[in-house]
C-alpha positions as CSV (number, residue, x, y, z in Angstrom):
1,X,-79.7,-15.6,-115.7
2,X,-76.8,-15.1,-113.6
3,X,-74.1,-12.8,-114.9
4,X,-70.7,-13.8,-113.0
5,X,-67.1,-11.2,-113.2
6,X,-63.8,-13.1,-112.1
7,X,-61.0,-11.5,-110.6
8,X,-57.8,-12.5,-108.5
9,X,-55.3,-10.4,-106.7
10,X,-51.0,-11.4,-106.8
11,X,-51.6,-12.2,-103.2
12,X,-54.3,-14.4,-103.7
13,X,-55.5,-17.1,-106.3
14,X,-59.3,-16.5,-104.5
15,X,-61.8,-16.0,-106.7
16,X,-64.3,-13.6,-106.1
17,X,-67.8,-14.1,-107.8
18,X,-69.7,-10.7,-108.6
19,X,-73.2,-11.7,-109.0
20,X,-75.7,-10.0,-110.9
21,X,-79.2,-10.7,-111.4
22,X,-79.3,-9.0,-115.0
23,X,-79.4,-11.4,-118.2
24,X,-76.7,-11.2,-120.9
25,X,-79.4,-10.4,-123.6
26,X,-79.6,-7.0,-121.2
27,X,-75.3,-6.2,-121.8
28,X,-76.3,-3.4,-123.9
29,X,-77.7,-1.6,-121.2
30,X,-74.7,-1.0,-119.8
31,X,-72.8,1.8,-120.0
32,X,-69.1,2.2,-118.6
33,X,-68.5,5.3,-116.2
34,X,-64.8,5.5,-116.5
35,X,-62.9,4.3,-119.7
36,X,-59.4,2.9,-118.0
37,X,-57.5,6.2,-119.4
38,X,-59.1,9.8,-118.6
39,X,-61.2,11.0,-115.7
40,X,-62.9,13.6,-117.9
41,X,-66.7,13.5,-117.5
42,X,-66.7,13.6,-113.7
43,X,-66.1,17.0,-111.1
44,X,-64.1,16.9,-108.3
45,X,-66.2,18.0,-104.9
46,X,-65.6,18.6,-101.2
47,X,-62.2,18.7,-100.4
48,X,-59.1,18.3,-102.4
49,X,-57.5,15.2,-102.4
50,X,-56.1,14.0,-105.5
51,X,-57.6,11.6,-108.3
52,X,-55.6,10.1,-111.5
53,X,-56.4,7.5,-114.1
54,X,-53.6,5.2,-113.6
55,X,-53.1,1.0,-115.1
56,X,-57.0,1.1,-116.0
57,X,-58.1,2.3,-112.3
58,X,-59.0,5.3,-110.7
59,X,-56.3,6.0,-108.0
60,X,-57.9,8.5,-104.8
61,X,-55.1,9.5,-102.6
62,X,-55.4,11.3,-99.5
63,X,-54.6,14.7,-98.4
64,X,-53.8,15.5,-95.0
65,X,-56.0,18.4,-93.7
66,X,-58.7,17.9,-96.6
67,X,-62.5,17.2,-95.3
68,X,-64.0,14.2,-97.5
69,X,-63.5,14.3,-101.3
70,X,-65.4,13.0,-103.6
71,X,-64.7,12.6,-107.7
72,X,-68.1,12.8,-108.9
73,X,-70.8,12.0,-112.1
74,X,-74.2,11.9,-112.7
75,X,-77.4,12.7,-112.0
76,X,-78.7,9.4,-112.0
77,X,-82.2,8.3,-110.5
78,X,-83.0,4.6,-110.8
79,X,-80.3,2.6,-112.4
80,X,-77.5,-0.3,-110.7
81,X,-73.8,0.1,-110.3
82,X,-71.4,-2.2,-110.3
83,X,-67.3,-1.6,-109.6
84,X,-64.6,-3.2,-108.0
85,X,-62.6,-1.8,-105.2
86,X,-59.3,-1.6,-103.7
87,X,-58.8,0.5,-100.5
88,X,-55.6,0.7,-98.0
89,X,-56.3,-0.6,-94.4
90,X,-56.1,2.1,-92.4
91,X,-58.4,4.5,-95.2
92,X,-62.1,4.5,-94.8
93,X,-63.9,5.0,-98.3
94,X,-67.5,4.8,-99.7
95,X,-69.2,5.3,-102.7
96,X,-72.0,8.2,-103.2
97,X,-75.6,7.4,-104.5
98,X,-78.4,9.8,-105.4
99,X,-75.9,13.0,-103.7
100,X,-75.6,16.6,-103.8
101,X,-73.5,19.3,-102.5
102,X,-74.8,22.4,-100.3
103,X,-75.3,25.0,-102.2
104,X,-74.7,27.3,-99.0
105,X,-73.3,27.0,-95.3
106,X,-75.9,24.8,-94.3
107,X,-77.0,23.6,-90.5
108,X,-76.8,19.6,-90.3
109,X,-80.0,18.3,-90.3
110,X,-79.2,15.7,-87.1
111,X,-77.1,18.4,-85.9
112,X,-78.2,21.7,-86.5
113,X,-75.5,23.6,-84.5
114,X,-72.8,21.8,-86.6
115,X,-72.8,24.1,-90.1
116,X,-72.2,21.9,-93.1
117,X,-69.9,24.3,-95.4
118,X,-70.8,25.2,-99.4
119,X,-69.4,22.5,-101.1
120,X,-69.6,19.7,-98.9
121,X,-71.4,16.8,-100.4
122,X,-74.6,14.8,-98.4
123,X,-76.6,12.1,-99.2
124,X,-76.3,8.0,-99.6
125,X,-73.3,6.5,-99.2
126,X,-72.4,2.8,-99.5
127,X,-69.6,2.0,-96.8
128,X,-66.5,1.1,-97.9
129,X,-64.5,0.7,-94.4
130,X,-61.9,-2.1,-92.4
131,X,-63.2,-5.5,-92.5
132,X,-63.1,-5.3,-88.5
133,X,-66.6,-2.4,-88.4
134,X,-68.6,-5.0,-90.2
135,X,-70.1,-2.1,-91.8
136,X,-69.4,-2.0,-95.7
137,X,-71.9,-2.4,-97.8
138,X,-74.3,-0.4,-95.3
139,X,-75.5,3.1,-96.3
140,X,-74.4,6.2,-93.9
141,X,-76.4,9.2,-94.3
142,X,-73.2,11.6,-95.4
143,X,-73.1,15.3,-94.2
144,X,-76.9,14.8,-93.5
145,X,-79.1,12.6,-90.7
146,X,-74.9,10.6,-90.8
147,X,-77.1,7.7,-89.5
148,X,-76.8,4.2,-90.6
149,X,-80.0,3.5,-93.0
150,X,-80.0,-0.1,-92.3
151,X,-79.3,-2.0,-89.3
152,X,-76.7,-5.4,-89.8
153,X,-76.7,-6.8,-86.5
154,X,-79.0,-9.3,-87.6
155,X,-76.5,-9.8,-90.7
156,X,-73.3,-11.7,-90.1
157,X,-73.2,-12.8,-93.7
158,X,-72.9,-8.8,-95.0
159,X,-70.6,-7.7,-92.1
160,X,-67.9,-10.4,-93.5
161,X,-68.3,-9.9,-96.9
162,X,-65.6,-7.8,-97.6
163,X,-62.1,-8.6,-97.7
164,X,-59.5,-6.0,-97.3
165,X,-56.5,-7.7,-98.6
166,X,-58.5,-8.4,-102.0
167,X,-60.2,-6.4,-104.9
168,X,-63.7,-6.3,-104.0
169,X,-67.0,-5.8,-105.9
170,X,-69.9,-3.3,-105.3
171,X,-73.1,-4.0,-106.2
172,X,-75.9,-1.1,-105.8
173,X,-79.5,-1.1,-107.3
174,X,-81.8,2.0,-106.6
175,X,-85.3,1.9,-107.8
176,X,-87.8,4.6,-106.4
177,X,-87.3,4.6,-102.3
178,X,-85.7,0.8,-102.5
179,X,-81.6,0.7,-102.2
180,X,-79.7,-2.4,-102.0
181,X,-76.4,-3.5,-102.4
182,X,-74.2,-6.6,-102.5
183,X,-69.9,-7.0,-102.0
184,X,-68.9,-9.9,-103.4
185,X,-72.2,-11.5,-104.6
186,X,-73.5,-11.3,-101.1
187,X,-76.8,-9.5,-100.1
188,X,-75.9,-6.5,-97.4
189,X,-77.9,-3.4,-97.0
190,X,-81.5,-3.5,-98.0
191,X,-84.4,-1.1,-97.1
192,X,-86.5,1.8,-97.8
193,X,-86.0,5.3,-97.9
194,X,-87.6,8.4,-99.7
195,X,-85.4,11.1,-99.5
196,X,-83.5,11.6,-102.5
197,X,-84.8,10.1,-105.8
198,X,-82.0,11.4,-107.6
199,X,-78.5,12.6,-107.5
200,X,-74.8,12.2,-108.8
201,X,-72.3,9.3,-107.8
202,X,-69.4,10.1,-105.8
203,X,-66.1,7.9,-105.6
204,X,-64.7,8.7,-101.5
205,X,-61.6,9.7,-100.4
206,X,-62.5,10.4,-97.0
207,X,-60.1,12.8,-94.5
208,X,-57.2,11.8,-92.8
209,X,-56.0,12.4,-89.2
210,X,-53.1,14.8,-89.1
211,X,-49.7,13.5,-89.2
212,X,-51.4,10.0,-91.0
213,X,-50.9,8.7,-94.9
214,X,-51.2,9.1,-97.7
215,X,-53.1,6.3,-98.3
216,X,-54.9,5.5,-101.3
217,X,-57.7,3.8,-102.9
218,X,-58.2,2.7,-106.5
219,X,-61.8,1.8,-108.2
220,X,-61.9,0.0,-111.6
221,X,-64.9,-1.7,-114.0
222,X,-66.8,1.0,-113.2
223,X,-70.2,0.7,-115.1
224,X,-74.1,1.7,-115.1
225,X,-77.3,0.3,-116.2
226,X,-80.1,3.0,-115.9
227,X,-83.8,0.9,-115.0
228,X,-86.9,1.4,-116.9
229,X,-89.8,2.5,-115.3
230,X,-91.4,-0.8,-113.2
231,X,-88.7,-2.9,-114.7
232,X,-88.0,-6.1,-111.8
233,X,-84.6,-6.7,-110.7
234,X,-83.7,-9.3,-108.2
């Protein structure tokens, strides 16, 4: 059974369908990440812009000579997330998966002569970026291999699935070495990849140019379902 959120923006009577392959029956499952008031529960990592809980979302705003920042929670291993998203134009965002921070100065693993400094946060991020890249909803390898894990050339469906202008809604299922996601009820990344089982989830506010912003970006409906051992999800 299809499971179907609706949402419109004041600039906009579009509706956006969020489509999820999990049954009604499974609602209980759920469990909300951010309550619409506080922020307590998660850790700030990385750098130090600034996060609030404002009008039921969770507001990042940039700060200018900050590396990427992340407001953090978790571990989780094999579970799906789904949120909605609003990010300015000119801000480039993502959303952690399965992540860590280095625990030390640490050399890149793509780039060893680049030192990744204690603190920093790596791993799987889904891409939250201008509609123009064509590249939200793809995973970058952050702080780490930062490679794309799978390719959308071949996917002009996923590179126009997100709308700036609009809320818009994340889909992510992990299970084992398997990561997909969907924006907007459309299929985008998909593939394979063994090297991180588990890890926390990390909401970006990415780094700014000097002399740019502030800019924001505001997540809401943020929730979990953790996945049972061999349990099939579509």
């Amino acid at each position: 059974m299809r499971r179907t959120c609706f949402f419109t923006t004041a600039r906009s009577l579009t509706i956006i369908l969020c489509i999820g392959a999990t049954a009604d029956a499974d609602d209980g499952k759920w469990v909300s990440l951010f309550d619409g008031k506080t922020i307590d529960g998660w850790t700030k990592q990385g750098g130090y812009a600034t996060y609030e809980a404002k009008n039921g979302m969770i507001i990042g705003t940039t700060a200018e000579g900050s590396r990427n920042t992340f407001l953090c929670k978790g571990p989780f291993s094999d579970f799906i997330l789904e949120l909605e998203v609003l990010c300015d134009k000119p801000l480039n965002s993502g959303i952690q998966i399965r992540s860590h921070i280095y625990e030390k100065d640490t050399p890149q693993m793509s780039k060893p002569q680049r030192i990744r400094k204690k603190g920093e946060v790596y791993g799987y991020q889904c891409e939250i970026a201008a509609a123009a890249s064509g590249s939200s909803g793809n995973f970058w390898d952050e702080g780490r291999r930062t490679k794309w894990l799978d390719d959308f050339s071949g996917k002009p469906k996923a590179q126009k699935a997100f709308n700036e202008s609009e809320w818009n809604c994340y889909r992510i299922v992990a299970q084992g070495d398997h990561i997909r996601s969907w924006v907007n009820g459309v299929p985008c990344a998909d593939f394979h990849d063994d090297m991180d089982a588990t890890g926390f989830i990390g909401l970006q506010v990415h780094g700014i140019k000097k002399g740019t912003g502030p800019y924001q970006v505001r997540w809401k409906n943020i929730k979990i379902r953790e996945l049972e051992s061999g349990e099939k999800v579509e």
